[in-house]
N, C-alpha and C positions, 0 to 999 in steps of 0.2 A: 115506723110508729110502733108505740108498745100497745101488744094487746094485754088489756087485764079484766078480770069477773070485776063483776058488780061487787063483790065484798072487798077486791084487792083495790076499786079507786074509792069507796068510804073509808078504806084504812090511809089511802095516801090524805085525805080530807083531815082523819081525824091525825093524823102524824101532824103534816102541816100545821093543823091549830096547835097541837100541843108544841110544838115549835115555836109558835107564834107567843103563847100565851107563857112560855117560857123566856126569850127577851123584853117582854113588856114585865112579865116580873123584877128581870135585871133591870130594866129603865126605870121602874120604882122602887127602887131601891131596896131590890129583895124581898118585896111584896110575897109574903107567905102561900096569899090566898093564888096568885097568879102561877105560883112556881107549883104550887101542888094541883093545879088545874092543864098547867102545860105536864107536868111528869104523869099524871093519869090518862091524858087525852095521847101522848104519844106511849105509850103502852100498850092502851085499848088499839092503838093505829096499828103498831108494830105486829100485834096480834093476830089483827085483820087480813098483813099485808102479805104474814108467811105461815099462820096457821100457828093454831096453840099448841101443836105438838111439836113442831121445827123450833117454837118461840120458846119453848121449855129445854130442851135438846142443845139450843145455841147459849142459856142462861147456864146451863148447869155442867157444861163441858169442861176437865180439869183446866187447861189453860186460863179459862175465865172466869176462876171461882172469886180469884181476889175484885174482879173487877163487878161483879154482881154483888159482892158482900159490900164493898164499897156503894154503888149504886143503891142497892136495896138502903143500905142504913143515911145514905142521903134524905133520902126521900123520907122515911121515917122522920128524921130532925125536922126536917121542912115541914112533913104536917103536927110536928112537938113545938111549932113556932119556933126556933133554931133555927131560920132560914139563911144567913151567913154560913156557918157551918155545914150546914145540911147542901149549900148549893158546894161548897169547895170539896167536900165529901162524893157528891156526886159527880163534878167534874173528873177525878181521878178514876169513879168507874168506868163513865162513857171514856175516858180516856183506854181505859184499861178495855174495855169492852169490844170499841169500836176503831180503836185506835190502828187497826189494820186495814180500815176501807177508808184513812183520809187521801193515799196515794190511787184508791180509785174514781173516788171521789173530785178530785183535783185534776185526774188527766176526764172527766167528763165536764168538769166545768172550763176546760178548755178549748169542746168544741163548741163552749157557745158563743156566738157572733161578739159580742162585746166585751164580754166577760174574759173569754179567751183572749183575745186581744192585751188585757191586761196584765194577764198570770203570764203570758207569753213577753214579754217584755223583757229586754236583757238588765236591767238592772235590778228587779223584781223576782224574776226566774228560778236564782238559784238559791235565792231564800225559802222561797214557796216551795221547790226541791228539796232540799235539804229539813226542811219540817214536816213535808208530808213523805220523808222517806223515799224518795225516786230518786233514782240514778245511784244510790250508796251504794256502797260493798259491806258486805259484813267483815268486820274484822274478828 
């Protein structure tokens, strides 16, 4: 089991909502007010969950400049109402961002009972591999 402080499971609370309230934006069609409720509420989370100074540290490291500048000006457009823009904008940061823990990501959603079951499937496998980066070489 994971142990975490009381502020690291209000940040997983507040992650999750803004999570949440980031798909329901997508399901209404780019709903401003949703998309700019989910990127606030999983900020405040993300803050929560590693501390404002690791959370500064991981935003502003050369590697990830492009993808914070990206993300940061997302978010801007979403709350300028530009929320089409502002979401594909941001898409490319968290890509940029985070785009190195889909392959951890991926081998944990594998041990779970059903879930795994599915991503483990040979027809399914090496798609989900090959997009989340496992098993490649670098050429």
């Amino acid at each position: 089991m994971i142990w975490l402080s009381e502020r690291q499971k209000f940040g997983v609370g507040f992650t999750a909502g803004g999570l949440a309230f980031f798909v329901l934006g997508i399901m209404t069609f780019f709903d401003s007010g949703f998309l700019a409720l989910g990127n606030i509420l999983f900020i405040i989370g993300l803050i929560l969950i590693i501390g404002p100074q690791r959370t500064v540290t991981f935003f502003t490291r050369p590697t990830k400049i492009r993808g914070t500048l990206c993300f940061g000006l997302g978010i801007a457009l979403i709350l300028m109402k530009r929320s089409f823009i502002g979401f594909i904008l941001e898409s490319m940061g968290i890509l940029g961002l985070f785009g190195d823990f889909f392959g951890t990501i991926v081998t944990f959603l594998r041990s779970i009972p059903y879930i795994g079951d599915l991503l483990n499937h040979p027809a399914i496998a090496p798609a989900i591999d090959r997009a989340a980066g496992i098993n490649t070489l670098p050429v």
